[in-house]
C-alpha positions as CSV (number, residue, x, y, z in Angstrom):
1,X,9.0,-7.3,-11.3
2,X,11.3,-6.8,-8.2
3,X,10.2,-8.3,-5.1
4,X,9.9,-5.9,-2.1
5,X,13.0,-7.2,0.3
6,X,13.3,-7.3,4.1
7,X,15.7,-4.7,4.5
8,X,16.5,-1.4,6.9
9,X,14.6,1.9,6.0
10,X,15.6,4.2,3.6
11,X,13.3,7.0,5.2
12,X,14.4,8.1,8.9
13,X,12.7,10.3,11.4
14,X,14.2,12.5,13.4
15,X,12.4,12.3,16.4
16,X,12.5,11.3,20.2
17,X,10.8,8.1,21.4
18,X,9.0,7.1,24.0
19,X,7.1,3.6,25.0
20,X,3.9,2.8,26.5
21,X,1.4,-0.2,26.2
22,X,-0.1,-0.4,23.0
23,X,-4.0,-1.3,22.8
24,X,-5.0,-4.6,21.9
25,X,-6.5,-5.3,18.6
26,X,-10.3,-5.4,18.0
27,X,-11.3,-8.6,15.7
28,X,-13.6,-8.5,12.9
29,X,-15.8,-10.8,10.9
30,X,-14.6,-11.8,7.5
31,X,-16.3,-13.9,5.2
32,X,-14.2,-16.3,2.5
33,X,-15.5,-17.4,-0.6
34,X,-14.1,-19.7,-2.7
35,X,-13.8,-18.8,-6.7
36,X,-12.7,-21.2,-9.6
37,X,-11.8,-20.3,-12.9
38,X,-10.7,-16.8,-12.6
39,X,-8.9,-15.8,-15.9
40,X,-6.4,-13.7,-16.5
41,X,-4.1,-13.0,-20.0
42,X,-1.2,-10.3,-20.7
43,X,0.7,-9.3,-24.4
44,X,4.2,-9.1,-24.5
45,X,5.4,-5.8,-25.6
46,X,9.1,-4.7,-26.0
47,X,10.0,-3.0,-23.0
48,X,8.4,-5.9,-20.9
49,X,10.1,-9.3,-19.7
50,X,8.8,-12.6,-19.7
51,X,8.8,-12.1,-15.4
52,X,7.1,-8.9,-15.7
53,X,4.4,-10.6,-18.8
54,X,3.9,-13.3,-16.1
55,X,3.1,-11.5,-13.4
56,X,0.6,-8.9,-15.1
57,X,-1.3,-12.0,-15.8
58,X,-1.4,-13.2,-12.8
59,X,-3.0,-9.8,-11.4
60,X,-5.1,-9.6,-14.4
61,X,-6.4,-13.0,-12.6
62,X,-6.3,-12.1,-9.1
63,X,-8.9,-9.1,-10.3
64,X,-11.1,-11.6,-11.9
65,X,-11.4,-13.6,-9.1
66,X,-12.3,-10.7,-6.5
67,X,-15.2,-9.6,-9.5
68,X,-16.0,-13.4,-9.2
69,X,-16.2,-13.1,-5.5
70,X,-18.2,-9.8,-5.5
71,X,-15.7,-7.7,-4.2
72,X,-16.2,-3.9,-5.4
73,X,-13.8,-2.4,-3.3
74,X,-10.6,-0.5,-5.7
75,X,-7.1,-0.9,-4.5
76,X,-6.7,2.4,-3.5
77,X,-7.3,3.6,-7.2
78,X,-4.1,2.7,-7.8
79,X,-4.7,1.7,-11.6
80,X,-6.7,4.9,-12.0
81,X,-3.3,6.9,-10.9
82,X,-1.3,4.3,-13.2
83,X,-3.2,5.7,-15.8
84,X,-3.0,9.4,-15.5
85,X,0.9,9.1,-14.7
86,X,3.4,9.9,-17.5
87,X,5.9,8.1,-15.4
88,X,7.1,4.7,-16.7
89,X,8.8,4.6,-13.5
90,X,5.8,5.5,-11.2
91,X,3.8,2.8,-13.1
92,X,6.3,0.2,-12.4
93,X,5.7,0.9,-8.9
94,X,2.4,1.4,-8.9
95,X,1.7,-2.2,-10.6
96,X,4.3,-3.5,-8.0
97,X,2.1,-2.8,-5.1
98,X,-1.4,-3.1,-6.6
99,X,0.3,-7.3,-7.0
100,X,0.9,-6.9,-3.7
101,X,-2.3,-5.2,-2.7
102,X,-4.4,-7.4,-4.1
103,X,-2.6,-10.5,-2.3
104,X,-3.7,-9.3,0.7
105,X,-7.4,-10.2,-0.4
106,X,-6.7,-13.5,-2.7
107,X,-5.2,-16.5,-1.6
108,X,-4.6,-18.9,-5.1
109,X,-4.9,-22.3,-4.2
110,X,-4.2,-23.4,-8.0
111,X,-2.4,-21.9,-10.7
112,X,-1.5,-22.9,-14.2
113,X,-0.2,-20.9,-16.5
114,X,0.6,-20.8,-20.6
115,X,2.5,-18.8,-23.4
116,X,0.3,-18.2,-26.7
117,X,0.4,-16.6,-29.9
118,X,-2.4,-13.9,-30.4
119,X,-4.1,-13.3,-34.1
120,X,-0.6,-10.6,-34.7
121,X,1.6,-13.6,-33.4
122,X,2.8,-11.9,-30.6
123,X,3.1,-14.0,-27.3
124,X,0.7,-14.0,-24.6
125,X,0.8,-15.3,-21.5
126,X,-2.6,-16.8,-19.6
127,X,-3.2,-17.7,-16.1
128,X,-6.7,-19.3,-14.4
129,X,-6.7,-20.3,-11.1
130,X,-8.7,-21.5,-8.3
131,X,-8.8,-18.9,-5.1
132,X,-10.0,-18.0,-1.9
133,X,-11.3,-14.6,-1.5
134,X,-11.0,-12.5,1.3
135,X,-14.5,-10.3,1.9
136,X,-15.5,-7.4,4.2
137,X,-19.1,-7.0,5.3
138,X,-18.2,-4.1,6.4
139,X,-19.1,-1.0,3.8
140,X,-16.7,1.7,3.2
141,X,-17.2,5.1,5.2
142,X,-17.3,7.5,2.3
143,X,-17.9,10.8,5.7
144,X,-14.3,9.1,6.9
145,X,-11.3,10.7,5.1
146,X,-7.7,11.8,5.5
147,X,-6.3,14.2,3.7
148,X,-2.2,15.1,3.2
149,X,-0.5,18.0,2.4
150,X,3.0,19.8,2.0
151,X,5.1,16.3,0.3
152,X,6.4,17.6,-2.7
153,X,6.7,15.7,-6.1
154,X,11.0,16.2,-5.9
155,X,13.4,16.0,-3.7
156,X,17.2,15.7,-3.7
157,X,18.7,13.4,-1.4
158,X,18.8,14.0,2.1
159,X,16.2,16.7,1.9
160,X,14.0,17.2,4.8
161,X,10.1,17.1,4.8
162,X,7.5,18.3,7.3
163,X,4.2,17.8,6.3
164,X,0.7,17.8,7.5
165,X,-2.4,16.2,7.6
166,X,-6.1,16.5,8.7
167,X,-8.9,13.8,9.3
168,X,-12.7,14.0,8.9
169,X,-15.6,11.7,9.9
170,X,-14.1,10.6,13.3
171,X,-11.4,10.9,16.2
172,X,-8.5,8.4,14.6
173,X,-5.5,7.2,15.4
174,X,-2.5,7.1,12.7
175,X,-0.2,4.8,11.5
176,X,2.3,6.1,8.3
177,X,4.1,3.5,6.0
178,X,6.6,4.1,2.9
179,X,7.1,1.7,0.0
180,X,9.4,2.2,-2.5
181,X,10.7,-0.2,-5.3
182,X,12.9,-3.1,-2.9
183,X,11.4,-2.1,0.5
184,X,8.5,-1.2,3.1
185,X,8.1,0.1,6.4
186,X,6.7,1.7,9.2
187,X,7.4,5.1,9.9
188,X,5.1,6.5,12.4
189,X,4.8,5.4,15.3
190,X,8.4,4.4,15.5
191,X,7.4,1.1,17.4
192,X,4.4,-0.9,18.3
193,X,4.7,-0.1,22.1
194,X,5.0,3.8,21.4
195,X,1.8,5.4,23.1
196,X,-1.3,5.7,21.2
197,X,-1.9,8.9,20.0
198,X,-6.0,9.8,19.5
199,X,-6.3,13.0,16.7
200,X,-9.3,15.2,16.4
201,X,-11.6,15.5,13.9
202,X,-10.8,19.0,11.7
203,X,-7.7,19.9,13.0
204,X,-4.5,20.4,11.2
205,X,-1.9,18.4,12.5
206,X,2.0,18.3,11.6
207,X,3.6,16.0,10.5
208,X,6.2,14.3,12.0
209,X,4.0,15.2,14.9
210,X,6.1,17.4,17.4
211,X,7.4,15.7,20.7
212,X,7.3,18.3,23.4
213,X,9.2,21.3,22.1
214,X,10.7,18.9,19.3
215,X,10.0,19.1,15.7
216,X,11.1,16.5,13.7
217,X,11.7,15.8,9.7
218,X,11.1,13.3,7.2
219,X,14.7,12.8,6.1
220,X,14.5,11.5,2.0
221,X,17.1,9.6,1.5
222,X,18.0,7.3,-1.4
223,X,19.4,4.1,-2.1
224,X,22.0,4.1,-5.1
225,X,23.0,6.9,-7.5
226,X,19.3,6.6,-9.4
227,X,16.6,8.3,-9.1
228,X,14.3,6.6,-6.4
229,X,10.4,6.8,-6.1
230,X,8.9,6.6,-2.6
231,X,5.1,5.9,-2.1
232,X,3.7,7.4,1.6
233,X,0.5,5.8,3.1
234,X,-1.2,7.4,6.3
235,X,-3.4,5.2,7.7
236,X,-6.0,6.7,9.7
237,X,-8.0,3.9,12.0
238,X,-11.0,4.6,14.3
239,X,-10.1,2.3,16.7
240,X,-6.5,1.8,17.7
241,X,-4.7,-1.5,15.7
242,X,-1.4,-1.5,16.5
243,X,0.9,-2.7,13.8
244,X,2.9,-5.6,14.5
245,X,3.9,-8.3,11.1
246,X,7.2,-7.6,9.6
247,X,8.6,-4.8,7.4
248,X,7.5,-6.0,4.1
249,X,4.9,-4.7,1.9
250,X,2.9,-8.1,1.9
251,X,2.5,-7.7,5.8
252,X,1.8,-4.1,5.8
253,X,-0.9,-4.5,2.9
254,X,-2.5,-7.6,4.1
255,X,-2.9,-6.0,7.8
256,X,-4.9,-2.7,6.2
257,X,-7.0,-5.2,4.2
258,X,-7.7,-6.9,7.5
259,X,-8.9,-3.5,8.9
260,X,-12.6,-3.2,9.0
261,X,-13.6,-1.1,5.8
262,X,-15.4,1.2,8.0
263,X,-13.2,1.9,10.1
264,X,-9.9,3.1,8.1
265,X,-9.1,6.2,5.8
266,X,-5.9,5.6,3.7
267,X,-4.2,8.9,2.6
268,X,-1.5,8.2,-0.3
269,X,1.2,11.0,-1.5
270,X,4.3,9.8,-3.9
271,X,7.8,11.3,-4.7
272,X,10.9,10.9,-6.1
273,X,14.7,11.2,-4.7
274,X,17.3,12.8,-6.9
């Protein structure tokens, strides 16, 4: 699988910027439990590489240990919306980030790893390994939800998008991030010092949120001549955590995984760029 890069944005806003203080971050308790033996396997098929056999595996471990460790929480449902996609494409991505995901919750401290023929002689790859497992006390707030409208399923390059979105459960603050196949990012707010804005419970709210008189737009732009597929995470927090790790999608993950479960909505919409 392609590793997401540190690299500049392929989604700009239009907007103005302004910078204030941010809040400090509230801490949390988390507990870590330690898991050995956690097993996972994956069969190659022909529209597969070795890499891509190698690193199913590993997830197929990384899951195991967090059932090991007692951890219920999905990723996002993001296999669930593997499975109903008829996109190759979209799958691709989706497994790329659930890797990634789940990274933000297991650290392996040993890994081995082997090719075997199954009973059809086809090669298999296994993995166990010994981890530690990130867990939140903290049970999910099923009242607390965000909910997305208005992103379309197509664009063509260089389209604009204005959206919008509403929150339920409790006053929240918002933080949006793209992913697509090589990079991540934060797109809203536009930097960690940018004032914190508080939203309403109920209300409808734009998207990007107006500055003054100012509307701005989602510009979808593309990398390449090929089609590009872009994944869009709002972040809805009750308390104000300021982003601040790197433009990667290992930071970005791991810092919503450190968010108290309770306390965050995730909201997730997906395109592609023609």
């Amino acid at each position: 699988m392609r590793k997401f890069l540190k690299t500049a944005a392929a989604l700009s806003l239009a907007l103005l910027t302004f910078t204030v203080s941010a809040s400090p971050t509230d801490t949390h308790s988390l507990e870590k439990k330690r898991v050995k033996g956690a097993y996972g396997e994956w069969s190659m098929s022909p529209d597969m590489t070795g890499g891509e056999v190698m690193a199913r595996a590993l997830h197929e471990a990384k899951e195991d240990a967090l059932r090991k460790a007692g951890v219920g929480e999905n990723v996002w449902s993001i296999f669930g919306m593997m499975t109903s996609s008829t996109s190759t494409t979209f799958m691709e991505a989706y497994s790329e980030m659930s890797v990634m995901a789940i990274e933000g919750k297991v650290a392996v401290n040993n890994e081995t790893g082997s090719w075997i023929l199954n009973k059809e002689g086809n090669p298999v790859y296994t993995v166990k390994l010994d981890a530690e497992v990130t867990i939140d006390p903290n049970e999910e707030d099923r009242t607390y939800a965000i909910s997305v409208n208005g992103i379309n399923s197509h664009y063509n390059n260089g389209d604009k998008c204005i959206c919008s979105f509403a929150i339920d459960g409790a006053e929240s603050y918002l933080k949006v991030f793209y992913f697509n196949d090589e990079m991540a990012g934060m797109i809203f707010p536009k930097t960690a010092e940018q004032k914190a804005m508080q939203f309403k419970v109920g209300e409808n709210y734009t998207f990007p949120v107006p500055q003054g008189s100012l509307q701005g737009a989602i510009q979808m732009r593309k990398n390449g001549e090929d089609p590009e597929n872009i994944v869009i995470l709002f972040v809805a927090t009750k308390k104000n955590y300021p982003y601040l790790g790197d433009n990667d999608a290992a930071s970005i993950l791991q810092w919503i995984y450190n968010l108290p479960a309770n306390e965050r909505a995730i909201g997730i919409k997906q395109c592609v760029i023609y």
